[in-house]
C-alpha positions in Angstrom: -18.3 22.0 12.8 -21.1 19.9 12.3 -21.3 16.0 12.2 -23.0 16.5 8.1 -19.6 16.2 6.4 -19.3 16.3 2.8 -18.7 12.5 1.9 -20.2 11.0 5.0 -22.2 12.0 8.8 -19.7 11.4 11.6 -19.5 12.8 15.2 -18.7 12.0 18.9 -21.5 9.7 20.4 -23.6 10.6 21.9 -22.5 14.3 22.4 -23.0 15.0 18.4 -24.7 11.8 17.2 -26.9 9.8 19.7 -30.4 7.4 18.9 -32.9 10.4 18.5 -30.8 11.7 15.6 -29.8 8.8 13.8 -34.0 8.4 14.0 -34.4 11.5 12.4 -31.5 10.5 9.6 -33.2 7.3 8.8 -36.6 8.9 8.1 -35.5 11.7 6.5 -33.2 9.5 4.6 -36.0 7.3 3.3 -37.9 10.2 2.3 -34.8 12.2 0.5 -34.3 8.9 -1.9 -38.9 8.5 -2.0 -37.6 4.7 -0.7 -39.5 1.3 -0.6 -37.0 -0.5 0.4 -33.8 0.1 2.3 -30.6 -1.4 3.3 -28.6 -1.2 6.4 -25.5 -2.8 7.9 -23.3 -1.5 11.2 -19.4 -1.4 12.6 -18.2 -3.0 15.7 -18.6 -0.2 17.8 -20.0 -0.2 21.0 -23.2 2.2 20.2 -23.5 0.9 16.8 -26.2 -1.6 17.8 -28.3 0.7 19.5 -27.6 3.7 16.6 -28.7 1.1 14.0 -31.7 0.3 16.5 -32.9 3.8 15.7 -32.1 4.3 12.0 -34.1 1.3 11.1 -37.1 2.8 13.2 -36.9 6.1 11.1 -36.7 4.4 7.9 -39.7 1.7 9.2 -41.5 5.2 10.3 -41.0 6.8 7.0 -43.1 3.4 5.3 -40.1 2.0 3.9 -39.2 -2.2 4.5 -35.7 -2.0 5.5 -32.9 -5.5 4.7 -30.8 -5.2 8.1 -27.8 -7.4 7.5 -25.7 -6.7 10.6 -22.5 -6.1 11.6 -21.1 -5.6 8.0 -17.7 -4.1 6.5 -18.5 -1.1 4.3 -17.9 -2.4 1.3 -19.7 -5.4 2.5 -22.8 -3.2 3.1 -21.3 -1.5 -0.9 -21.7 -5.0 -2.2 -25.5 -5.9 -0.4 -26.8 -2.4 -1.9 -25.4 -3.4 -5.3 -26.7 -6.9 -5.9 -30.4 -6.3 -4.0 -32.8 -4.6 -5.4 -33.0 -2.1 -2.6 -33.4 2.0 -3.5 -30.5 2.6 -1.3 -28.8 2.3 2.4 -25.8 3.1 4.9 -23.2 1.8 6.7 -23.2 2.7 9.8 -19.5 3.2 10.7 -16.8 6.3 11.1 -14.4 4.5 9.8 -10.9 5.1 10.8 -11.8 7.3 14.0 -11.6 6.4 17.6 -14.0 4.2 19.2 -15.9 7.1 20.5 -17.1 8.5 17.2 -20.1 6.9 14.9 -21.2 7.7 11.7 -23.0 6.9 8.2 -21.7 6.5 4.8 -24.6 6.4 2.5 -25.3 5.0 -1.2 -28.8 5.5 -3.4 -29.9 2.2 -5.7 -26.8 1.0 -6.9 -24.5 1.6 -4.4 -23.8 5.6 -6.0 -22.6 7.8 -3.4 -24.5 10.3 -1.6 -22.2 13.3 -0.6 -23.1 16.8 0.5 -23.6 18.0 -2.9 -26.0 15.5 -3.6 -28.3 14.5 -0.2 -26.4 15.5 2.3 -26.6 18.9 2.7 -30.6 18.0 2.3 -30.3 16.3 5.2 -28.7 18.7 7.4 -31.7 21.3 6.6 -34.4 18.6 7.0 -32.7 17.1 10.2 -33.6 20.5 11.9 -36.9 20.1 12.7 -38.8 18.2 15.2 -39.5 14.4 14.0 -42.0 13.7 12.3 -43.1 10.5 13.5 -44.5 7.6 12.3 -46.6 7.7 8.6 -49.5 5.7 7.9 -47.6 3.0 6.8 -45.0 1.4 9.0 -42.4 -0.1 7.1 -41.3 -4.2 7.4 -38.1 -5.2 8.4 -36.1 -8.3 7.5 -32.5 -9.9 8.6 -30.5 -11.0 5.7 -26.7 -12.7 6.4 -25.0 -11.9 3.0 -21.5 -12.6 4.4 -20.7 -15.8 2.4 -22.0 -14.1 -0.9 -19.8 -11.1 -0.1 -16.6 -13.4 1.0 -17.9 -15.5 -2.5 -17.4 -12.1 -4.7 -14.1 -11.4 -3.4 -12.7 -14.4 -3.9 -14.1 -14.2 -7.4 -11.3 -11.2 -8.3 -8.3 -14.2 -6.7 -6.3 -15.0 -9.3 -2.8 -16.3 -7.4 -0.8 -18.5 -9.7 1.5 -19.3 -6.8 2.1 -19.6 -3.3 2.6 -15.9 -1.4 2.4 -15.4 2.1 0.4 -12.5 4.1 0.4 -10.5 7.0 -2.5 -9.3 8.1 -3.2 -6.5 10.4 -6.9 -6.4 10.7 -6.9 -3.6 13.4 -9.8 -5.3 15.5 -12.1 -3.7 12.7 -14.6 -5.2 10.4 -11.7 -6.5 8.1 -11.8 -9.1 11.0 -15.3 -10.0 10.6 -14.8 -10.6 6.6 -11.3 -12.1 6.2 -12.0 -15.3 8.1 -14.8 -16.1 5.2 -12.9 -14.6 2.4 -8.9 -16.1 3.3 -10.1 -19.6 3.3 -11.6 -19.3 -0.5 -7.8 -17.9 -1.8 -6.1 -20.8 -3.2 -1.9 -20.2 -2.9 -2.4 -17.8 0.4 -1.0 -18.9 3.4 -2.0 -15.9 6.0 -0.6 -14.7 9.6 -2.8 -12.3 11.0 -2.9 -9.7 13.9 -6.1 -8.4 15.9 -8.4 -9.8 13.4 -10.9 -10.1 16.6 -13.7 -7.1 15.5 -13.7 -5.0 19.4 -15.5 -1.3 18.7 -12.9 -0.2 21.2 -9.9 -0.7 19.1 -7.5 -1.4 21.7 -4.5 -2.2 20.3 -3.8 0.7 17.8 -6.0 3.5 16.5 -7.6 1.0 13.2 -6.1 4.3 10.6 -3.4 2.7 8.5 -2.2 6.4 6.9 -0.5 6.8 10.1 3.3 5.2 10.2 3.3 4.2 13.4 0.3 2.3 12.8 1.8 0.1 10.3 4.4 -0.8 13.0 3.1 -4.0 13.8 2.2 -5.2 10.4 5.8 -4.6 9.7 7.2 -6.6 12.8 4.7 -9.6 11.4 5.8 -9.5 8.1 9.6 -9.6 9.1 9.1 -12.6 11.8 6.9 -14.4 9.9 9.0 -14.1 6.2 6.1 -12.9 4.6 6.1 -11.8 1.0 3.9 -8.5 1.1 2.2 -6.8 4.9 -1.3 -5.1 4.8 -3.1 -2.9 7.4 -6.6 -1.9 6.8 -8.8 0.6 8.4 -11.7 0.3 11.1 -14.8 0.2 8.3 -11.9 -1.9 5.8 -12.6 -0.1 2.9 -8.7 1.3 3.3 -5.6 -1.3 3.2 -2.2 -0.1 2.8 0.4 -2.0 2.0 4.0 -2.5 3.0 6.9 -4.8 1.3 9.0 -8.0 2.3 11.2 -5.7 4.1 8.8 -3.5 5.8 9.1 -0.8 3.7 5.9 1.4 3.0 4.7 1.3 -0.3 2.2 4.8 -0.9 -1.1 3.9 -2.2 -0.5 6.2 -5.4 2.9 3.5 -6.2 0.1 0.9 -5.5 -2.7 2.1 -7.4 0.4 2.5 -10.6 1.2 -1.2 -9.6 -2.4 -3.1 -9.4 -3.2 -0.7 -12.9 -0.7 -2.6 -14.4 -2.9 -5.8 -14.2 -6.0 -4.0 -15.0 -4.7 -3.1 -18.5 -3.2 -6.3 -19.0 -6.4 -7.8 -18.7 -7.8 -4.7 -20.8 -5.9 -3.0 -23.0 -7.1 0.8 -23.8 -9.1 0.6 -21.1 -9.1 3.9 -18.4 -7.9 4.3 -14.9 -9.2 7.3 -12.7 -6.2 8.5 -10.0 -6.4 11.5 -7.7 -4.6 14.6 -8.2 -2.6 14.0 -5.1 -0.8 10.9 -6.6 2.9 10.8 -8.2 3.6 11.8 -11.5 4.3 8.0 -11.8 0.5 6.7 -11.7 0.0 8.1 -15.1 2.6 7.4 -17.0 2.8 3.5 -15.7 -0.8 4.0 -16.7 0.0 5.0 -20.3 3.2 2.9 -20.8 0.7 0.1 -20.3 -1.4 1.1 -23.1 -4.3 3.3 -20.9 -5.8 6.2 -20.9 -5.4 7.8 -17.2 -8.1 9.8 -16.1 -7.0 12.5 -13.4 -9.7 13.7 -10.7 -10.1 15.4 -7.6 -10.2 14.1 -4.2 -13.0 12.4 -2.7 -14.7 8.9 -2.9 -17.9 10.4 -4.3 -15.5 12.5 -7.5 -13.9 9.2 -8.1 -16.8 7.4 -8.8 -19.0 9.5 -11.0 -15.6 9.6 -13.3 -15.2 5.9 -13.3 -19.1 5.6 -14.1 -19.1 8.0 -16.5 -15.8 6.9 -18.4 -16.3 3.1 -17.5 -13.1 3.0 -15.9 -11.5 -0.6 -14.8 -9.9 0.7 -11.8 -9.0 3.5 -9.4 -6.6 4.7 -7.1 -6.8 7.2 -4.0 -3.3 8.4 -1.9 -5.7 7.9 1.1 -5.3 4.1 0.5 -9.0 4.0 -1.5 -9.1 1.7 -4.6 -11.9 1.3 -6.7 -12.9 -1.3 -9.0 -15.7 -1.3 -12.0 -17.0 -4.8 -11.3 -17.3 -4.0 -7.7 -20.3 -1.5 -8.1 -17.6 0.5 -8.8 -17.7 0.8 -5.1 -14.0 0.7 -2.7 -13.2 -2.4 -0.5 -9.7 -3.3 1.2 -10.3 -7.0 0.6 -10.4 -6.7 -3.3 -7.5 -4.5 -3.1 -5.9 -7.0 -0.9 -6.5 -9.5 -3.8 -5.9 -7.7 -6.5 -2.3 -7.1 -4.5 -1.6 -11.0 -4.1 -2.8 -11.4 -7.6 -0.1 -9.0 -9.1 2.8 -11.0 -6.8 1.9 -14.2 -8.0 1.6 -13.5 -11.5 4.4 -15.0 -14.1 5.3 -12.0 -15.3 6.9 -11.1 -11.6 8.8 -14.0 -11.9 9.2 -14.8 -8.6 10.9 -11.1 -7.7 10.0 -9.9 -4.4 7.3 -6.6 -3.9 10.1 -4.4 -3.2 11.7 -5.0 -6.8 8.2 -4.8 -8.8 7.5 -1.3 -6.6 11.5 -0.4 -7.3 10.8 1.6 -10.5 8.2 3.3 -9.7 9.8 5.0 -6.9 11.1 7.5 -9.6 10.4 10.8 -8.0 10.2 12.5 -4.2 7.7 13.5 -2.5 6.7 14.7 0.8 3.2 13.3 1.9 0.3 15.0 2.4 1.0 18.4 5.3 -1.6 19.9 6.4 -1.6 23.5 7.8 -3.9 25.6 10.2 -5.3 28.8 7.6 -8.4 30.5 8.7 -8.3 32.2 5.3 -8.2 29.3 2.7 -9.6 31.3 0.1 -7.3 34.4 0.6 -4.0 31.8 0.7 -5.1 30.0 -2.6 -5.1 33.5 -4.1 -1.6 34.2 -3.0 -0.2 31.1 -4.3 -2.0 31.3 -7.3 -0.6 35.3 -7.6 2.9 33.6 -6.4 3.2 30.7 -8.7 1.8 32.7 -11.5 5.2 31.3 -14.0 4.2 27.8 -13.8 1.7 25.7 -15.5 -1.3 25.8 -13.2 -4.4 24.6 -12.8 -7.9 24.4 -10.3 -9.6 21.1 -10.5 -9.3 20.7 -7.0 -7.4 23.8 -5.3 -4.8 24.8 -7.1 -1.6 22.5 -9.0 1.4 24.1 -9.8 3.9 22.5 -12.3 7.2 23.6 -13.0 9.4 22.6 -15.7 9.5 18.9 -18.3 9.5 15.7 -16.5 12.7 14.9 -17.8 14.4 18.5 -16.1 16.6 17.7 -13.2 15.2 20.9 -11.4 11.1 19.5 -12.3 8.7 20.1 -9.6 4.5 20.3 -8.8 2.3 21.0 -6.1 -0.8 20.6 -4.8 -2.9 22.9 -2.2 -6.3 22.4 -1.3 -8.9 23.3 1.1 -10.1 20.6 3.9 -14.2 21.0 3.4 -14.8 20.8 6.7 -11.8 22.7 8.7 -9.8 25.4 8.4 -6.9 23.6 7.0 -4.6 23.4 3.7 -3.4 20.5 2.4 -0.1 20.8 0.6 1.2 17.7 -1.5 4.8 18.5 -3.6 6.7 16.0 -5.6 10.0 16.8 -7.5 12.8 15.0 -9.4 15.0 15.4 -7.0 15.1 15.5 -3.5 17.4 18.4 -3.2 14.6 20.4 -4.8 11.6 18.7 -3.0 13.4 20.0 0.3 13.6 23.2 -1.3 10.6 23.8 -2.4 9.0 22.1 1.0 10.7 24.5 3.1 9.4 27.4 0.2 6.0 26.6 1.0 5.9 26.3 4.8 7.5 29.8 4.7 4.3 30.4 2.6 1.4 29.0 4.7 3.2 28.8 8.2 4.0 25.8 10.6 2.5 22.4 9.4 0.2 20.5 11.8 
């Protein structure tokens, strides 16, 4: 497979990605959006200095000026494409994977994703060729240190009406480089933190908070240090994930249900865009608070063009994404993180700990995301669909499955859809019981084989 993925460029340096590509990207780059102007900012990782080094020459060489701000978050480098007037710019990051691999997540004026359906499939075909060198016009370059005006605009979502306590796992990833500005502007937080010291080598846990065992340490903080709520983001930090005062994982659909709650306070009516992957639970806490929920597939990119389209408030991934409209409608872990201590503080909590606000909305059982090996995705979509036929389904994103009223002891859905870049299915099944979640679990996996 090839290091052009459909939401973002990422590879092994410098096997898959080294300096004379990343030149070629940022030319061709420059040319795909006809840019002026450009913006840049780079991860912690050991070759992101010198991969930045030769984007910025490719842009320069394509005749645009390129705004280098330096080691950024991404939704720091979200926030600088936003509020300059730039026609675009990266982030030059691969977020949650191990130190070895690098990458680019990409954004035209605006901060509006570029995906594979929309630039980076152009880029691909265009990166093929020989480069073309330098233009007639070589392109200026200027450094620009935006990290108090991004730590400012956090802060500017804080709205905690009493004291809370945080732990922190910052992962030694870029949440490390922004928290320090941004936990000193939070009036009522009182923080304890773990490797919030940015080190490209991530060498005390792999910086991807989806995995359990990677909230392990967050959860050992948050029990010695009596803290109210426990976070973990991800090595770029637009990913946190959360746990409770006990621990206790809460998923990011439960959270997405719980910081929506807020959002509609604020603005009744107003809409909230979830992925089909979440719990049953996102939309009706979303319509028991008086909004419209707006169900979409998976992907940053989908998630977005609904909440621009709709003027959505707020959005919610399972992968631990969430998406706010006065954030360039653009992801970032800190503003979750906010938004988080925000909804713990408020009056209406009175005082109750996470685990009792996130109590009923643990209404139903589900198993996670499983992924399975299938070298014919197509062909095992079929089936299902031929399978399943009984049941209410649908294909906005793969194909969902429903079976039953909400209400019905024996109710049940799933979920399976293609990885666009492996030969995988990815199964998600929730039910009303766990009895029949197991059930059904072990129905599938007869289905599709052995999980991964």
């Amino acid at each position: 497979m090839g290091i052009f993925k459909a939401y973002d460029i990422r590879g092994l340096v410098p096997s898959e990605l080294d300096a004379p590509l990343a030149r070629k990207i940022g030319y061709h780059f420059a040319k795909l959006l006809q840019a002026r102007r450009l913006l840049i900012g780079r991860d912690v990782r050991t070759h992101s200095p010198e991969l930045a080094r030769a984007v910025i020459d490719g842009m320069r060489d394509a005749g645009a000026d390129v705004v280098d701000i330096g080691l950024a978050s991404t939704p720091m480098v979200y926030f600088a494409i936003g509020s300059q007037d730039v026609d675009g710019g990266l982030s030059l990051t691969a977020s949650h994977n191990p130190g070895e691999y690098n990458g680019m997540k990409l954004c035209s004026r605006g901060a509006k994703p570029i995906s594979k359906a929309n630039g980076i499939a152009d880029l691909e075909r265009m990166c093929a060729g020989p480069y073309p060198g330098p233009g007639d016009r070589r392109g200026g370059l200027q450094q620009l240190d935006l990290l108090d005006a991004y730590a400012a605009h956090v802060a500017g979502f804080a709205a905690v009406a009493r004291p809370v306590k945080v732990a922190i796992d910052a992962a030694n990833g870029m949440a490390g480089h922004t928290l320090p500005k941004v936990l000193p502007r939070l009036a009522n937080v009182r923080a304890e933190t773990l490797f919030l010291e940015p080190d490209g080598t991530f060498p005390n846990h792999e910086a991807n908070p989806l995995k359990e065992e990677n909230l392990d340490p967050v959860r050992a903080l948050v029990r010695s240090s009596r803290a109210d709520i426990g976070m973990s983001f991800d090595g770029d930090a637009d990913r946190c994930c959360f746990v409770d005062e006990t621990g206790r994982t809460i998923p990011a659909d439960l959270m997405t249900a719980l910081l929506a709650r807020q959002f509609l306070q604020r603005e009744p009516g107003a809409r909230v865009v979830y992925d089909l992957r979440s719990s049953w639970v996102v939309k009706e806490v979303i319509r028991e608070h008086g909004g419209v929920p707006l169900r979409d597939r998976v992907g940053h990119s989908f998630i977005k063009a609904t909440m621009r389209q709709h003027g959505a408030i707020f959005g919610g991934e399972l992968s631990g994404h969430f998406y706010f409209r006065d954030n360039f409608v653009c992801d970032s872990g800190d503003i979750a993180m906010v938004t988080a201590l925000n909804t713990l503080a408020r009056a209406e909590s009175a005082g109750r700990p996470l685990s009792a606000l996130v109590a009923d909305l643990r209404r139903y059982h589900a198993t996670g995301e499983i992924n399975f090996h299938v070298e014919d995705k197509a062909g095992a979509i079929a089936a299902l669909k031929a399978k399943y036929a009984d049941g209410r389904q649908d294909e906005l994103d793969g194909i969902t499955v429903e079976y039953g009223e909400l209400g019905d002891a024996d109710w049940w859905w799933f979920n399976v859809r293609m990885s666009n870049t492996e030969p995988v299915l990815r199964l998600n099944l929730e039910a009303r019981r766990p009895e029949t979640r197991d059930r059904r679990r072990a129905e599938l996996i007869a289905l599709l084989g052995e999980p991964e």
